[in-house]
C-alpha positions as CSV (number, residue, x, y, z in Angstrom):
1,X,-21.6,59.5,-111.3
2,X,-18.0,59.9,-110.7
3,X,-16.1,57.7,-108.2
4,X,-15.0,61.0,-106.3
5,X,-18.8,62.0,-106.0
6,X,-20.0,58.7,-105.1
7,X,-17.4,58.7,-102.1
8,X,-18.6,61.9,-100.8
9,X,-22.3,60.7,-101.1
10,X,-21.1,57.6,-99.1
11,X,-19.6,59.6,-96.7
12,X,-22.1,62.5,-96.1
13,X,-24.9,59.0,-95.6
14,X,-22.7,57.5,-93.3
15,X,-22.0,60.1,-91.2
16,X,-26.0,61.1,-91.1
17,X,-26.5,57.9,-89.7
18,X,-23.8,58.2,-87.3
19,X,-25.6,61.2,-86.2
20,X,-28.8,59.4,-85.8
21,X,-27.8,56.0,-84.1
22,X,-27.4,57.6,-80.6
23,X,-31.4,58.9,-80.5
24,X,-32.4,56.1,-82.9
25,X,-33.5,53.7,-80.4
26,X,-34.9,57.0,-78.1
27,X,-38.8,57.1,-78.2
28,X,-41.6,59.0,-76.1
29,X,-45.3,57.4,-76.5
30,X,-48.5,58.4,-75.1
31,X,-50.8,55.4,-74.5
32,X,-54.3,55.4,-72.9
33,X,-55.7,52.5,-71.3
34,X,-59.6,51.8,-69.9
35,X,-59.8,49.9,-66.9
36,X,-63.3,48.4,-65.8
37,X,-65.7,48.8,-66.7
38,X,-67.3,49.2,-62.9
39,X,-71.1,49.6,-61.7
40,X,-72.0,51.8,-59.9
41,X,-75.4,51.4,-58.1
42,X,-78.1,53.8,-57.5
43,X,-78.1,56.2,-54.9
44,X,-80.1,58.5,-53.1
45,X,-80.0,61.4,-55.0
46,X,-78.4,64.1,-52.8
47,X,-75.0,64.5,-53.6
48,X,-74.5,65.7,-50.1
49,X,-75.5,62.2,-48.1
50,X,-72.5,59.7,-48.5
51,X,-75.0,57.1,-46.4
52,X,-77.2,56.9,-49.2
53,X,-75.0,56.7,-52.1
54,X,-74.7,53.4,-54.3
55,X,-70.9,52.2,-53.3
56,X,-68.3,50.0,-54.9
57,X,-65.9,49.2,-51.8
58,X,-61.7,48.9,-52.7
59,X,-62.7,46.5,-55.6
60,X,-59.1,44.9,-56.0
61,X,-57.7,44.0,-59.9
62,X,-55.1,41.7,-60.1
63,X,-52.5,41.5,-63.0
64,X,-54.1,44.6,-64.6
65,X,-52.8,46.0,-67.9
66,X,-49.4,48.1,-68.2
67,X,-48.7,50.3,-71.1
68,X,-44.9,49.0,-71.8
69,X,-42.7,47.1,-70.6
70,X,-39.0,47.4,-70.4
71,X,-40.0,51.4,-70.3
72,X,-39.5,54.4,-67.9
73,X,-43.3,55.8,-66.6
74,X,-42.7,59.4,-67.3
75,X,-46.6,61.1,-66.9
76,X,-49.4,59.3,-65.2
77,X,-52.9,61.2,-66.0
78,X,-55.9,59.8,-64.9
79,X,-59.9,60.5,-65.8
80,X,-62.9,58.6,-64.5
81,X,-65.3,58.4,-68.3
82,X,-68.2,56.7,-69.2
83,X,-68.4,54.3,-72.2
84,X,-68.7,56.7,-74.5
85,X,-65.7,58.3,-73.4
86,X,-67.3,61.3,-71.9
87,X,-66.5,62.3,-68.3
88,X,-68.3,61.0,-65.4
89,X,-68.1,63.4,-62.4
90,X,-70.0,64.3,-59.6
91,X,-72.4,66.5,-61.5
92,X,-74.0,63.4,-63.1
93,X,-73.4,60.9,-60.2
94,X,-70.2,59.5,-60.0
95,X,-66.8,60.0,-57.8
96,X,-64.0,58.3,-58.0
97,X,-63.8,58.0,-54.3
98,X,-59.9,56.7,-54.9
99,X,-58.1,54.3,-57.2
100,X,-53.9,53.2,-56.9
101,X,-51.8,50.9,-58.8
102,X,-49.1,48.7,-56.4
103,X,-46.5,47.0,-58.8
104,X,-45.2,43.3,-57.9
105,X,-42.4,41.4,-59.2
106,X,-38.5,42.1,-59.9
107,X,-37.6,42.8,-55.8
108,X,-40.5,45.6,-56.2
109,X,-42.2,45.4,-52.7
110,X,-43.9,49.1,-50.7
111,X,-41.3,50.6,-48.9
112,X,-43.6,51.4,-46.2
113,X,-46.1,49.0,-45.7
114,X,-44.4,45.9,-47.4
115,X,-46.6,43.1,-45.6
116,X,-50.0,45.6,-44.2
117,X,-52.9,47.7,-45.3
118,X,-53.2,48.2,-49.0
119,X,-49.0,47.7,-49.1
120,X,-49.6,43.6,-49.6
121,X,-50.6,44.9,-53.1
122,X,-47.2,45.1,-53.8
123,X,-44.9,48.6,-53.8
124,X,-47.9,51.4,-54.4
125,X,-46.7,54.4,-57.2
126,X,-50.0,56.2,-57.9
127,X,-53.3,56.9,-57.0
128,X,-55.5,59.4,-57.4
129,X,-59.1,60.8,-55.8
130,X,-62.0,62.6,-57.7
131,X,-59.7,65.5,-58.5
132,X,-57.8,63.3,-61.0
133,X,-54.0,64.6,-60.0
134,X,-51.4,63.5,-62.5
135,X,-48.2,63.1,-61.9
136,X,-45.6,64.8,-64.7
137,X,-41.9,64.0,-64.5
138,X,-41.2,64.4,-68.4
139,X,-39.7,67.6,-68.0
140,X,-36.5,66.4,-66.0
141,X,-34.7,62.7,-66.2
142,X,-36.5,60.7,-63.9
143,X,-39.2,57.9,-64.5
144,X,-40.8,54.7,-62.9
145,X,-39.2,51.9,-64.4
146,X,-40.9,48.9,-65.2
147,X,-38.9,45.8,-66.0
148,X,-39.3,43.9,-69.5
149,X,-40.8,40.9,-67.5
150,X,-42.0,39.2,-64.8
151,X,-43.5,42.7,-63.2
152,X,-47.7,42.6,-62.2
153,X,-49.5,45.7,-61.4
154,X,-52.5,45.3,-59.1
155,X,-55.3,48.1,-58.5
156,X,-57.3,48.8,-55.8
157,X,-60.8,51.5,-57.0
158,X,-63.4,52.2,-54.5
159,X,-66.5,54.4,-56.6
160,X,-69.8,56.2,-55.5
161,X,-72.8,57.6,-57.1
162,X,-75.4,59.7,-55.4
163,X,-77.6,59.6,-58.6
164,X,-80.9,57.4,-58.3
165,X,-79.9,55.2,-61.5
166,X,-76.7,53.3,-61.7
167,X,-73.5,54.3,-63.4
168,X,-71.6,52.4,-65.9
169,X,-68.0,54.0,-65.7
170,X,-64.2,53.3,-66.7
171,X,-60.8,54.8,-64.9
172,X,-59.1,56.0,-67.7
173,X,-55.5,56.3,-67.6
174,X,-53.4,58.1,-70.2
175,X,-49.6,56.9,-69.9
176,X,-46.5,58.5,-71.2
177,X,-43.2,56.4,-70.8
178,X,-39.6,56.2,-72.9
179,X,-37.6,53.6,-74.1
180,X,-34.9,53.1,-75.7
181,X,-31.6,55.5,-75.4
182,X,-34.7,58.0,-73.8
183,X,-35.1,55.1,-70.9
184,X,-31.9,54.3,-70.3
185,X,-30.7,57.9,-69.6
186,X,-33.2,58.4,-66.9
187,X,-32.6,58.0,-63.2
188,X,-35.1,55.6,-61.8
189,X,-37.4,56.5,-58.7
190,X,-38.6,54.8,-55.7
191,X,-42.2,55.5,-54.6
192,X,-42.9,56.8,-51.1
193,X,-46.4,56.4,-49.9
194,X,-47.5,58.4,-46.7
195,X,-50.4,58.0,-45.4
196,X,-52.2,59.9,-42.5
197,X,-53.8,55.9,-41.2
198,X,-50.8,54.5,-41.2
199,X,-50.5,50.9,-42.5
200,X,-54.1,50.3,-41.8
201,X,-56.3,48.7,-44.7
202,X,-58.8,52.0,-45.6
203,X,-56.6,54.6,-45.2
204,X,-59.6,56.7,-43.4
205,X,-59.1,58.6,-40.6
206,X,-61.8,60.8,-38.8
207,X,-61.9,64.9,-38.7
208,X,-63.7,67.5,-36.2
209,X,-65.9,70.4,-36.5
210,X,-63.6,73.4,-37.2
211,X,-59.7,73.5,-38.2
212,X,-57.9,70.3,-37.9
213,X,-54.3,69.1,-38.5
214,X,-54.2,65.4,-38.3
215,X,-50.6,64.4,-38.4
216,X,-48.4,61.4,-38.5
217,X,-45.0,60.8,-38.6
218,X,-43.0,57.9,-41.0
219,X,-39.6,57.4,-40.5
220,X,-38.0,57.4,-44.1
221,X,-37.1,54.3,-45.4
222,X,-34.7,55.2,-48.2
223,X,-32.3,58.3,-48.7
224,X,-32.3,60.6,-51.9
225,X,-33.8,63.7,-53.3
226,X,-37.4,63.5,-53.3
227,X,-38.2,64.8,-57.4
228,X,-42.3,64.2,-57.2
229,X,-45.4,64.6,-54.6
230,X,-48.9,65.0,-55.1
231,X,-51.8,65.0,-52.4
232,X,-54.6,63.3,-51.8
233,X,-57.9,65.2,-49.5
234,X,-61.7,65.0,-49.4
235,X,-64.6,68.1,-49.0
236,X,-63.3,70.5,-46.9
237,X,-60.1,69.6,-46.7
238,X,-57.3,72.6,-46.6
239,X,-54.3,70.6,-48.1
240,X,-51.8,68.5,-46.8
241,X,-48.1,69.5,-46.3
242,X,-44.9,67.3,-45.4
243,X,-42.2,68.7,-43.2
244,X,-38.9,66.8,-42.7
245,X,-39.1,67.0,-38.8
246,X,-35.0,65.8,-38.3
247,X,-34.6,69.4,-40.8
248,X,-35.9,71.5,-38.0
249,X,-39.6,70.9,-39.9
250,X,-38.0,71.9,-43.4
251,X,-40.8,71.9,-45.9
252,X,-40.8,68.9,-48.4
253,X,-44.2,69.4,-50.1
254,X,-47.3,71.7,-49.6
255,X,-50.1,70.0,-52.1
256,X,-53.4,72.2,-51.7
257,X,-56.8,71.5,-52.9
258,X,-58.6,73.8,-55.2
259,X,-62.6,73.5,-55.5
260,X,-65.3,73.6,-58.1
261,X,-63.0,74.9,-61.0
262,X,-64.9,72.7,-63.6
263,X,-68.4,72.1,-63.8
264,X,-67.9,68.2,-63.3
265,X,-67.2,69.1,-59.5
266,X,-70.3,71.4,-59.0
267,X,-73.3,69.6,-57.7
268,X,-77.2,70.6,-58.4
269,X,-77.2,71.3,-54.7
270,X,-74.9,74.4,-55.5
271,X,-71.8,73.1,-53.6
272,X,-68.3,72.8,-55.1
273,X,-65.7,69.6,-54.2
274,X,-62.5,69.0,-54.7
275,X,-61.2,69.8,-58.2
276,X,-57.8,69.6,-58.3
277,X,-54.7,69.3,-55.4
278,X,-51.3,70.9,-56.3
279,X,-48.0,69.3,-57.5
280,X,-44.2,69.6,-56.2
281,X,-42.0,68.9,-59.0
282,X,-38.6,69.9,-59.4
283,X,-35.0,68.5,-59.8
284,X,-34.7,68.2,-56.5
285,X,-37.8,69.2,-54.1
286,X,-35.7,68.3,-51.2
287,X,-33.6,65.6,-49.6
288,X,-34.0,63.1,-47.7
289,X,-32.3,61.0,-45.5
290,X,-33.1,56.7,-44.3
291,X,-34.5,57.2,-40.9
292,X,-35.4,61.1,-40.9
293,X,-38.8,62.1,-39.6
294,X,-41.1,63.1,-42.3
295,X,-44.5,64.4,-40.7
296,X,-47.5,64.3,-42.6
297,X,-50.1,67.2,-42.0
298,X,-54.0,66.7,-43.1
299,X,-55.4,69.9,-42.4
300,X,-59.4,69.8,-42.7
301,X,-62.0,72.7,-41.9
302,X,-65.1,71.7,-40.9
303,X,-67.8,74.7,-41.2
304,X,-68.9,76.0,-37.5
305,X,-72.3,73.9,-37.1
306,X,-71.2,71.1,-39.4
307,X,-71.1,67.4,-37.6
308,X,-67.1,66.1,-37.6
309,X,-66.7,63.9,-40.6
310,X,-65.8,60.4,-40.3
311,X,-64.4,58.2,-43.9
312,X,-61.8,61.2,-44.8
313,X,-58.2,60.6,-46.2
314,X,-55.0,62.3,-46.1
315,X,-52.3,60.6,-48.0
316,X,-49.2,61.9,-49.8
317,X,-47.5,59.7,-53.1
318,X,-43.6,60.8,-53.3
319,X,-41.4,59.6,-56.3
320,X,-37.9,59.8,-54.5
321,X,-34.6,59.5,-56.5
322,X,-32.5,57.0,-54.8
């Protein structure tokens, strides 16, 4: 080979891995982990009679496993399975009554409930009821950060079963994070967890026969666009909405729940439960500002005839970009 072509074979290399280096170190990976596994006892057998139903109470995991370090937590998708990997929903037994991860370590501390209720777990970014939200910021250039070291995730899960044999079960979590060039290019967010019981340690509050709207008001701790929300409700809940009450009540999020649209969340006893809640996510949803009013709305409705119901929830996750 000539001198002359040999240059231009350098050259035309060199300048292909120029063209690479920026995206070299850029990578998007999808890794699922199992946590557990949990027992579940036996229940009762009617789906319909929490009282009876075999119970594991906000069993609390400390230093749990994380998918990456050094990483930006893009997509958070979570699944209650059995061993076997199939899924484990209430038309077999199980519910996963709620589950959340609280990350500690690196300044990372709740930005609402630093030092009471489930906050002393440390700063809470996700968590999830039976209908299994996910949380999907892939599509713009956010994600939760997690530092290369000295960061601990803790988890709180709180299970039932209304089947009369016990339930061997796993809260399966499938992760999709960046690193690299992919990390480094995306804004980090703050979580923002609102929650209709305040700072207590249960998060439960109590709803009456007929239409509800249980509401609370947080002042916001930090200012910024909020980019991510996602609701959390029980049976016959409506949805649950936050307003920015120092906005004149602007809208920030309106997640709604959807029921029985998979036969995991259709019980023998013919009733449907909560199968999924909606998602507000978009570059921005709205702003906020430190000290602004945002009111959170749990709207239940209790059928006519139908006791009140005592052990519901109404809690809101925001990823907010400071």
């Amino acid at each position: 080979m000539s001198r002359t072509r040999c240059l231009v074979a350098l050259v035309c290399g060199l300048f292909a891995v120029l063209a690479l280096a920026p995206s070299a170190g850029a990578t998007i990976t999808s890794r699922t982990i199992d946590y557990g596994p949990w027992v579940i006892p036996a229940g009762g057998g009617d789906p319909h009679d929490h009282e009876t139903m075999g119970m594991i109470t906000n069993d609390i995991d400390f230093n749990v496993s994380k998918p990456c370090t050094n990483c930006d937590i893009i997509a958070i998708d979570p699944e209650l399975v059995y061993a076997e990997g199939r899924e484990a929903n209430l038309n077999t037994g199980p519910m996963l009554h709620h589950f959340l991860f609280a990350a500690t370590g690196n300044s990372k501390r709740d930005l609402v409930c630093p030092s009471s209720g489930s906050g002393v777990l440390g700063e809470r970014f996700f968590a999830s009821g039976n209908e299994r939200t996910a949380i999907d910021v892939s599509g713009i250039d956010y994600g939760y950060n997690v530092a290369s070291s000295g960061e601990q995730w803790n988890m709180a899960t709180d299970l039932m079963n209304w089947e009369v044999t016990r339930k061997t079960v796993y809260v399966r979590v499938r992760f999709t994070y960046a690193t690299g060039a992919d990390a480094t290019s995306r804004d980090n967010v703050r979580p923002v967890w609102l929650d209709a019981d305040g700072c207590s340690s249960d998060s439960l509050i109590t709803v009456p026969e007929g239409f509800s709207d249980t509401h609370r008001d947080i002042r916001s701790p930090i200012t910024g666009n909020v980019i991510a929300a996602a609701g959390h409700i029980h049976d016959h809940g409506v949805d649950v909405e936050l307003t920015n009450n120092s906005r004149s009540e602007a809208l920030i999020c309106n997640s709604v729940a959807r029921f029985g649209e998979t036969e995991g969340y259709r019980t023998p006893d013919g009733r449907s439960h909560v199968s999924s809640m909606s998602t507000c996510i978009r570059d921005p949803v709205a702003a906020i500002s430190s000290g602004n009013t945002l009111r959170l709305h749990t709207i239940y409705e209790v059928p006519a005839g139908h006791h009140g119901l005592e052990e519901m929830m109404g809690i809101m996750i925001t990823w907010v970009d400071p």
